[in-house]
C-alpha positions in Angstrom: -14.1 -1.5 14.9 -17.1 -0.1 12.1 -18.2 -2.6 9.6 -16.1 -0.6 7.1 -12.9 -0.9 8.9 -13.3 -5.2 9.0 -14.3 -4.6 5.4 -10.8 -2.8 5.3 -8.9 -5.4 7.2 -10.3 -8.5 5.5 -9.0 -6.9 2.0 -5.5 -6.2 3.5 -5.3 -9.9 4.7 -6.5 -11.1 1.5 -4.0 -9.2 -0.8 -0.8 -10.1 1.4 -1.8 -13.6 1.0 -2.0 -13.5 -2.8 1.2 -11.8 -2.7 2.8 -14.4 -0.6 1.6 -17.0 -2.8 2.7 -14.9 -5.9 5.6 -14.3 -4.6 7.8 -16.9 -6.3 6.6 -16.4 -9.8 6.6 -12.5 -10.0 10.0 -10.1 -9.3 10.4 -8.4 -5.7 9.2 -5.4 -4.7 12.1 -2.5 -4.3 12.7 -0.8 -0.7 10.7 2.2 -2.6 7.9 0.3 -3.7 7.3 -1.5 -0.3 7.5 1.8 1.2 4.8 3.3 -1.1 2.2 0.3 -0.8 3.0 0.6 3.4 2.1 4.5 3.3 -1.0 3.5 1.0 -2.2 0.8 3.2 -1.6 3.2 6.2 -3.7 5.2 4.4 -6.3 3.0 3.8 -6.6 2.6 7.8 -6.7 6.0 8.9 -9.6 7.4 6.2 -11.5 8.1 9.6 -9.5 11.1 9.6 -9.3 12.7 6.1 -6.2 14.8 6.4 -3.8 11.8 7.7 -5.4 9.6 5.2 -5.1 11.6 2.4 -1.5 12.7 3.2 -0.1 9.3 3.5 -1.7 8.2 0.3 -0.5 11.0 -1.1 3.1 10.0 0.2 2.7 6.7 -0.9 2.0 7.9 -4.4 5.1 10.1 -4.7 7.1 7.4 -3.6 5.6 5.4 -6.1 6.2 7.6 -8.8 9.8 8.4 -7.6 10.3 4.1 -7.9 9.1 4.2 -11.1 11.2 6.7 -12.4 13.9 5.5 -11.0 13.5 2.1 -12.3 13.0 3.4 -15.8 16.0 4.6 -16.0 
């Protein structure tokens, strides 16, 4: 493990403890939306290799969007 992947897994640690500590005061995340942040954060670990990275960020952002719009309406 690079000093840019513990760099990587220190913030990943650090945001699932804020939303565990956040979790009673803010609404719950839909199936969609915890399926968009897992394909980002998936992301987020395989950048080594550009064209996995990119694609599941890329997933997660559809999903995202998808949520959204669904939750809009």
């Amino acid at each position: 493990m690079n000093l840019s992947q513990a760099y990587i897994a220190i913030a990943i640690i650090i945001l699932a403890i804020i939303f565990v500590k956040n979790k009673k005061s803010s609404q719950n995340l839909s199936p969609l939306a915890g399926l968009a942040f897992g394909f980002i954060l998936a992301g987020i670990i395989f950048v080594d290799d550009r064209l996995v990275g990119y694609s599941l960020m890329g997933i997660g952002v559809i999903i995202a969007i998808i949520d959204i719009i669904k939750t809009k309406k």
